[in-house]
Every structure is written in C-alpha cells, then in structure tokens.
VMD Tcl script that builds the backbone (N, CA, C; Angstrom):
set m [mol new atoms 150]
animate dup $m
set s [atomselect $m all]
$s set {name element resname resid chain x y z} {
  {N N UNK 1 A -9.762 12.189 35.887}
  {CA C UNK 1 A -10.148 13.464 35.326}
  {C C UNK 1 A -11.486 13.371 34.620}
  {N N UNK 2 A -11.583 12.169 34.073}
  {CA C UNK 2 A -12.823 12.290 33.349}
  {C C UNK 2 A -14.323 12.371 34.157}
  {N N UNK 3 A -14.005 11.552 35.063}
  {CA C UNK 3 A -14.973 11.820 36.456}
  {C C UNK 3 A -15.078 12.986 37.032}
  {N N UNK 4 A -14.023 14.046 37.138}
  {CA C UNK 4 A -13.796 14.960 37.827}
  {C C UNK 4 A -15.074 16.339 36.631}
  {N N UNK 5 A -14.703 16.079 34.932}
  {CA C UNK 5 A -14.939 16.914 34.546}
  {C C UNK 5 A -16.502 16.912 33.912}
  {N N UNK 6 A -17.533 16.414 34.401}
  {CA C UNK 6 A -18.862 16.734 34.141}
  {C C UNK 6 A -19.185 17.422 35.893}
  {N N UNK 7 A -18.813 17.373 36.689}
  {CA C UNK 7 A -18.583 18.142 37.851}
  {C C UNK 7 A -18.404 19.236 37.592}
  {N N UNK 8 A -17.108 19.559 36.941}
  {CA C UNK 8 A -16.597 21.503 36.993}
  {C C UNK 8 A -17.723 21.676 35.957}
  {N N UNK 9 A -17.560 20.804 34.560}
  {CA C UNK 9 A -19.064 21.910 34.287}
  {C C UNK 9 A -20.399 21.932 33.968}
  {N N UNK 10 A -20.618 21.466 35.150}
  {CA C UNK 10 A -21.967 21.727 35.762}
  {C C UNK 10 A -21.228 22.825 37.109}
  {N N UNK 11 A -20.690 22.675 37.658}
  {CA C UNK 11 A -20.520 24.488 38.273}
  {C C UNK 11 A -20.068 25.064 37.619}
  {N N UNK 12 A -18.966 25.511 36.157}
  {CA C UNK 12 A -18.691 26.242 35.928}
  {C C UNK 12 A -19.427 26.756 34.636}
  {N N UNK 13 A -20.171 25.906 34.350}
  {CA C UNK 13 A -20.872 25.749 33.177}
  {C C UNK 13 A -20.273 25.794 31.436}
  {N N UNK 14 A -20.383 25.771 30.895}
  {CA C UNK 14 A -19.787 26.417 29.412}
  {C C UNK 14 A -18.496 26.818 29.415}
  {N N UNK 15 A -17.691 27.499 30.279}
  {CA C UNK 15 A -16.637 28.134 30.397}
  {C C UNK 15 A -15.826 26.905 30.250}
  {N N UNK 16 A -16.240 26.176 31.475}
  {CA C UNK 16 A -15.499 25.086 31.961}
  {C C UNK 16 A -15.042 24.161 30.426}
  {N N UNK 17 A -15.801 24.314 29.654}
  {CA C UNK 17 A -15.375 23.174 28.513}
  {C C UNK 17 A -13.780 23.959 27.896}
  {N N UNK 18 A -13.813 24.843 28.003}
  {CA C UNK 18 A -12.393 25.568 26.999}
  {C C UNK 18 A -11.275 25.122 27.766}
  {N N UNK 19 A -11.736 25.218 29.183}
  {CA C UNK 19 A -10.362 25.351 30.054}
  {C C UNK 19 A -9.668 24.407 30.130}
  {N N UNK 20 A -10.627 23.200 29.843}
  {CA C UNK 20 A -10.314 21.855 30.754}
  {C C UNK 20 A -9.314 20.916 29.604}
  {N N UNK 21 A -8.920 21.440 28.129}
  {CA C UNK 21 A -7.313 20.486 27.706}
  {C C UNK 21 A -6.329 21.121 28.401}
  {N N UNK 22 A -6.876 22.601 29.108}
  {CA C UNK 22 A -5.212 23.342 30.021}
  {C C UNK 22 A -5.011 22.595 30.958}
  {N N UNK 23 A -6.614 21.986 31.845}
  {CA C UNK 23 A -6.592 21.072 32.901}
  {C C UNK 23 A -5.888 20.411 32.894}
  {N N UNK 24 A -6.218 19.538 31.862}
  {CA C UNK 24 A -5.954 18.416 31.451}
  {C C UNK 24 A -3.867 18.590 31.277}
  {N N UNK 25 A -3.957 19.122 30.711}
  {CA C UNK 25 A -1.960 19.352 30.287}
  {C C UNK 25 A -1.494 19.765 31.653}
  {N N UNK 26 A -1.802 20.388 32.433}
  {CA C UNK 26 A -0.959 20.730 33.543}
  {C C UNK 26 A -1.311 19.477 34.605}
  {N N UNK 27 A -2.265 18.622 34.433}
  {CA C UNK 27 A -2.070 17.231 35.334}
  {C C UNK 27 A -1.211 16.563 34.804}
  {N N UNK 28 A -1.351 16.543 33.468}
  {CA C UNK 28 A 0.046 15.266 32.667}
  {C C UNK 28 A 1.317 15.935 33.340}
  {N N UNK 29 A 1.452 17.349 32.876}
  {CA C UNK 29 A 3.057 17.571 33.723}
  {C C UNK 29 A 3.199 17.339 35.038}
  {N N UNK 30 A 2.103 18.170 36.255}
  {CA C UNK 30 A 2.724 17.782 37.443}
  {C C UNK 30 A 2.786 16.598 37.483}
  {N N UNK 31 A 1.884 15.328 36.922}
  {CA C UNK 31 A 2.114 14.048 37.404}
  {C C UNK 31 A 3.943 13.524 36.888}
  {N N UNK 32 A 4.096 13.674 35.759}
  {CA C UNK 32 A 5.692 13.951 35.083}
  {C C UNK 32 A 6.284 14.363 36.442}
  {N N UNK 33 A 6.532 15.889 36.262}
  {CA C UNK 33 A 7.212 16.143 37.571}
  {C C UNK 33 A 7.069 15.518 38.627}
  {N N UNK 34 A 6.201 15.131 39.356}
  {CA C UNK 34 A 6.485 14.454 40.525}
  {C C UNK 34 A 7.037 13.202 40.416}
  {N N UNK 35 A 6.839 12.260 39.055}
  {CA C UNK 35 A 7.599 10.825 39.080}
  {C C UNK 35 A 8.971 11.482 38.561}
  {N N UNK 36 A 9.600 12.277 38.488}
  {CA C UNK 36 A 10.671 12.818 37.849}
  {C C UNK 36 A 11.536 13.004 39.520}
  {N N UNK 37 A 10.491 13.517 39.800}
  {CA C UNK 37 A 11.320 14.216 41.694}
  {C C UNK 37 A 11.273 13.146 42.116}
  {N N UNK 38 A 10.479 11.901 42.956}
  {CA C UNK 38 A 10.320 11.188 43.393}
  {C C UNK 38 A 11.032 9.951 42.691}
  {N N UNK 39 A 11.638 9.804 41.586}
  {CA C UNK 39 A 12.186 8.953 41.007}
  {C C UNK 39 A 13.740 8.983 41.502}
  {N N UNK 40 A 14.168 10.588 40.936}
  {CA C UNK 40 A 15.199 11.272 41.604}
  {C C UNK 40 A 15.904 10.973 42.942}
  {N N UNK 41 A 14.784 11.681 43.590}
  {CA C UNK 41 A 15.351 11.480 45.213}
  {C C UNK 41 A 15.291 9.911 45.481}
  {N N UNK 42 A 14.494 8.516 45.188}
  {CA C UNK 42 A 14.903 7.781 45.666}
  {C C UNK 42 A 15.716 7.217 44.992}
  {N N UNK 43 A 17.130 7.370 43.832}
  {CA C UNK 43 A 17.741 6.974 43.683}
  {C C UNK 43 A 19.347 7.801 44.469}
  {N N UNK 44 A 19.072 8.944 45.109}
  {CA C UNK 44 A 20.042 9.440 45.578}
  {C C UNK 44 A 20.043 8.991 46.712}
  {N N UNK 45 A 19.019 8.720 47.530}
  {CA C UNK 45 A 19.039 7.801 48.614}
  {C C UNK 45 A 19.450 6.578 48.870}
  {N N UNK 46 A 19.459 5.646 47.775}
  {CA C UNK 46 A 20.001 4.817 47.780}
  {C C UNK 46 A 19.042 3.635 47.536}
  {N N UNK 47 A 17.574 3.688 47.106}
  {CA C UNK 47 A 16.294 2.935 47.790}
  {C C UNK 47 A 16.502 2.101 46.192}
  {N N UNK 48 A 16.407 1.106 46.022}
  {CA C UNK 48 A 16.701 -0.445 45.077}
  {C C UNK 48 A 15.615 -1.309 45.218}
  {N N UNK 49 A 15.142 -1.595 44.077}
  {CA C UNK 49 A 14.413 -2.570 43.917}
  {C C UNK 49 A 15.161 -4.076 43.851}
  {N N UNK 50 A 14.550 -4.878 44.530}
  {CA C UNK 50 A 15.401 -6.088 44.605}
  {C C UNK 50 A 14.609 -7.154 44.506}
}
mol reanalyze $m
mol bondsrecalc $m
mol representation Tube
mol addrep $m
C-alpha cells in the first residue's frame, strides 16, 4: 500500500490523502476476511498440515 499510495495521489491529487486510512481499513478487513474464508474452507475439507 505504501507503494501503491504516492501513485493515487499524484492522480487523485489532495483528495486522495483523506481517503486513503478508509483505503487503508478496508484492505486490513478484506485481507481478514479472506484468511478467515480460506482458513475456513480448508479446514472443512479436510487439508492438514503435517
């Protein structure tokens, strides 16, 4: 993200600075959610670390 965000603002310019702790919080969750789903389903599957 930190790479990502002198990118948006320089296109989005100024704006871009307010938006980007929302950025920022909705990557922490989906990344959450997806190790949450993906954690999930491979334990209903049956998949074991050994």
């Amino acid at each position: 993200m930190f790479m990502f965000a002198p990118v948006m603002i320089h296109m989005m310019g100024s704006s871009a600075a307010t938006i980007l702790p929302d950025v920022l919080g909705i990557a922490v969750i989906g990344h959450i959610l997806y190790g949450l789903i993906l954690g999930i389903s491979a334990f209903k599957i049956g998949v074991r670390l050994s």
